[in-house]
C-alpha positions as CSV (number, residue, x, y, z in Angstrom):
1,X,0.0,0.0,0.0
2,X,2.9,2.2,0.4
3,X,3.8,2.4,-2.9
4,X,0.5,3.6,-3.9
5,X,1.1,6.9,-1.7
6,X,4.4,7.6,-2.7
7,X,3.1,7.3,-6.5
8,X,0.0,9.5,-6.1
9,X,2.5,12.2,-4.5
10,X,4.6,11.9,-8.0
11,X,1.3,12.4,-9.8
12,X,0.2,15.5,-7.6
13,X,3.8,16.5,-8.0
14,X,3.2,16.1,-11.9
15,X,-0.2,18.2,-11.7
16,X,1.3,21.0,-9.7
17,X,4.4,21.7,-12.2
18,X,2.1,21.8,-14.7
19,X,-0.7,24.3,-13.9
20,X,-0.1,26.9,-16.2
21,X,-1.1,30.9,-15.4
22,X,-1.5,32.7,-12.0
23,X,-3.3,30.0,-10.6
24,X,-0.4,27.6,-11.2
25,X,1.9,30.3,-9.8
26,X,-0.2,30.6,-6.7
27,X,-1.0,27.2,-6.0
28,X,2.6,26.1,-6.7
29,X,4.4,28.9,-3.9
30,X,2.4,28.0,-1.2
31,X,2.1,24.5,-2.0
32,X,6.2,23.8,-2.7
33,X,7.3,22.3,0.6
34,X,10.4,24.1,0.9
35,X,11.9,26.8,3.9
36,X,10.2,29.9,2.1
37,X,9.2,33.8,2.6
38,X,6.3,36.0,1.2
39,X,5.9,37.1,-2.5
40,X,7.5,33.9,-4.2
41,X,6.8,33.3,-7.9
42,X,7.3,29.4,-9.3
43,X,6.3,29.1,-13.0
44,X,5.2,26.0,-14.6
45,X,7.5,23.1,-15.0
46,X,9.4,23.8,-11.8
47,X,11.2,20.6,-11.0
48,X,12.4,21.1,-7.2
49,X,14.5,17.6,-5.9
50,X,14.4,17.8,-2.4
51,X,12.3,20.6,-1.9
52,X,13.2,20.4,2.2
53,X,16.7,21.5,1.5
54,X,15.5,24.5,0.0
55,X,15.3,28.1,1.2
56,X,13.7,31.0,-0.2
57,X,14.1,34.3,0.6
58,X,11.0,37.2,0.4
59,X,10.0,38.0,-3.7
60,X,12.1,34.9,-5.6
61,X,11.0,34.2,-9.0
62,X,11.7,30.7,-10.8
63,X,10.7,31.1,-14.5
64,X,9.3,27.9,-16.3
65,X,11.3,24.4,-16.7
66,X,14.2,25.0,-14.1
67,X,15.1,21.8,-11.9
68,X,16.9,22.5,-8.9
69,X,18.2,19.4,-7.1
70,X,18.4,20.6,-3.3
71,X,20.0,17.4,-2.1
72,X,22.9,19.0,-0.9
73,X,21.2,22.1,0.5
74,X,20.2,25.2,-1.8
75,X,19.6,29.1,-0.1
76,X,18.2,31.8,-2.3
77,X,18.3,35.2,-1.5
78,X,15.6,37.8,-1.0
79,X,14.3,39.8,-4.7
80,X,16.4,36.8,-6.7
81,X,15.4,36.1,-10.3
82,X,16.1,32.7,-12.3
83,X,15.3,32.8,-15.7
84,X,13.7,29.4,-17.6
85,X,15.7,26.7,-17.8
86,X,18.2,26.7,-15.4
87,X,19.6,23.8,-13.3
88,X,20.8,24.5,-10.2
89,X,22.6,21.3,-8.4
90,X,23.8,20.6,-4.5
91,X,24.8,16.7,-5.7
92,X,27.1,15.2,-8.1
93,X,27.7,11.8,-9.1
94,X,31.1,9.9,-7.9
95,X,33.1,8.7,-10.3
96,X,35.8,6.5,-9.0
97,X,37.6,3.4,-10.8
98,X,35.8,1.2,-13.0
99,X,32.6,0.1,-11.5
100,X,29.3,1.5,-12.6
101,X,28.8,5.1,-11.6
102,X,25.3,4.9,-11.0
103,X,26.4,2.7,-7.8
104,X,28.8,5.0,-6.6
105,X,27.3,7.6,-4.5
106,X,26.7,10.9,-4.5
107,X,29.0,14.4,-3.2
108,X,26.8,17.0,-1.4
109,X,28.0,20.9,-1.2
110,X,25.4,23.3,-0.6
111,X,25.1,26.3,-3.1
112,X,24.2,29.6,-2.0
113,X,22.4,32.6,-4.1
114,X,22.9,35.9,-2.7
115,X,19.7,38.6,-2.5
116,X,18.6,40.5,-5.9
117,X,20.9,38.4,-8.3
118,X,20.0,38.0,-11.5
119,X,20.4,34.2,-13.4
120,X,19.7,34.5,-17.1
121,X,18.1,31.7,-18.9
122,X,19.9,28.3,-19.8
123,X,22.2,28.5,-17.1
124,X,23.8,25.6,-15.4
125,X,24.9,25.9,-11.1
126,X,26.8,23.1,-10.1
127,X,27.7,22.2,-6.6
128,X,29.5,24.0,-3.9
129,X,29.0,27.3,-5.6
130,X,28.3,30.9,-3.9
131,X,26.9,33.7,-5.8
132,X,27.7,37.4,-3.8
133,X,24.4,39.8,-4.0
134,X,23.5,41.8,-6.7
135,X,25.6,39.3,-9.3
136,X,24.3,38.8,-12.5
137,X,24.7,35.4,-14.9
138,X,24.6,35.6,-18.6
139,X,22.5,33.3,-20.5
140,X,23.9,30.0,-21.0
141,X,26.5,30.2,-18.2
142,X,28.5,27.3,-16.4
143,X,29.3,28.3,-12.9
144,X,31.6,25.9,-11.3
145,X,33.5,28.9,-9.2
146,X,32.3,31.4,-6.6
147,X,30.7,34.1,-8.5
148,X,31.3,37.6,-6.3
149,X,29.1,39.9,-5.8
150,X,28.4,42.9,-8.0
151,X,29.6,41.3,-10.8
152,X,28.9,40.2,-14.1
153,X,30.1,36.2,-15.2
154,X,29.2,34.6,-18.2
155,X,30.6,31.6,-20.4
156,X,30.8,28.0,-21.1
157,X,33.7,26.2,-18.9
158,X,33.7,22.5,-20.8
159,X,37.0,21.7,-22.2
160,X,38.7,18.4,-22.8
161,X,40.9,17.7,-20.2
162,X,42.5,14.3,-20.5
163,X,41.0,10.9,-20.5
164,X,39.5,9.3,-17.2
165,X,42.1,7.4,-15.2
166,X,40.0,4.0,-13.8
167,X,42.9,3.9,-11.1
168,X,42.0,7.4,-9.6
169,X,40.7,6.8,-6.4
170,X,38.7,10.1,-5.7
171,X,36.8,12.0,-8.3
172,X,38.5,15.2,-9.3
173,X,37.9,18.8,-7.6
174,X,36.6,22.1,-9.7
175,X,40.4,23.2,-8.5
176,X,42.0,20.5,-9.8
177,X,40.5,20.7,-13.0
178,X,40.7,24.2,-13.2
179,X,44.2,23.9,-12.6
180,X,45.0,20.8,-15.0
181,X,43.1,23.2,-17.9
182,X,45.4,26.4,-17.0
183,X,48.6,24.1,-18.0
């Protein structure tokens, strides 16, 4: 019998995201059970993961079809915007040796979003990020590094860096990588 709870919360999950208009919007930002303040705006197709490790500070807009995996804790500041389609993640995958990395396990580092920052659409958060007040994120953005505030970032960060070692015992950090890329 369980399971038939925990499915019709994926279906009311479903319905919720997908309210379209004011109504939707409404129903969605007092209805999201996350750590929240007044005047919060969720647009359609909201995917929150975790929703409990989620903060919201007062007047936070999340445009349509963002996902936001709060496994590893997520804060966002007061009078925040995030345009449609951003991904926002607190949890990575392991990768370590050869075995299957879906049976690996997961690293958690919170991510933090200062008040009245501005993320433009298509961006991509990964873990362990901070981004300072009043920032803003240009469309299409990777943010692997601390963003600080008052200041404008933009840019893609994927490069080939060399090929995966199966003898590594610990995935690499956004340090070392950055550093392997710089030479």
């Amino acid at each position: 019998m369980k399971w038939i709870a925990v499915e019709f919360k994926y279906w009311l999950a479903w319905a919720l995201r997908s309210l379209p208009g004011e109504i939707g919007i409404w129903l969605r930002s007092r209805l999201t059970p996350c750590k929240k303040k007044s005047g919060i705006r969720i647009k359609e197709g909201v995917v929150i993961e975790r929703p409990s490790r989620l903060v919201l500070g007062e007047n936070v807009e999340i445009n349509r079809n963002c996902n936001i995996n709060a496994g590893g804790g997520i804060t966002i500041g007061n009078d925040t915007l995030i345009g449609p389609n951003v991904l926002i993640y607190s949890q990575n995958h392991h990768f370590r040796g050869t075995g299957l990395i879906s049976s690996q396990g997961y690293d958690y580092k919170p991510v933090s979003i200062g008040n009245n920052v501005w993320i433009a659409a298509n961006v991509v958060i990964l873990p362990g990020v901070t981004i300072g007040d009043g920032a803003v994120v240009a469309a299409g953005s990777i943010v692997t590094t601390d963003v600080p505030a008052r200041h404008l970032v933009f840019g893609e960060r994927a490069r080939n860096l060399r090929p995966l070692d199966p003898q590594h015992d610990a995935p690499p950090s956004v340090q070392h990588l950055d550093a392997v890329a710089a030479g």
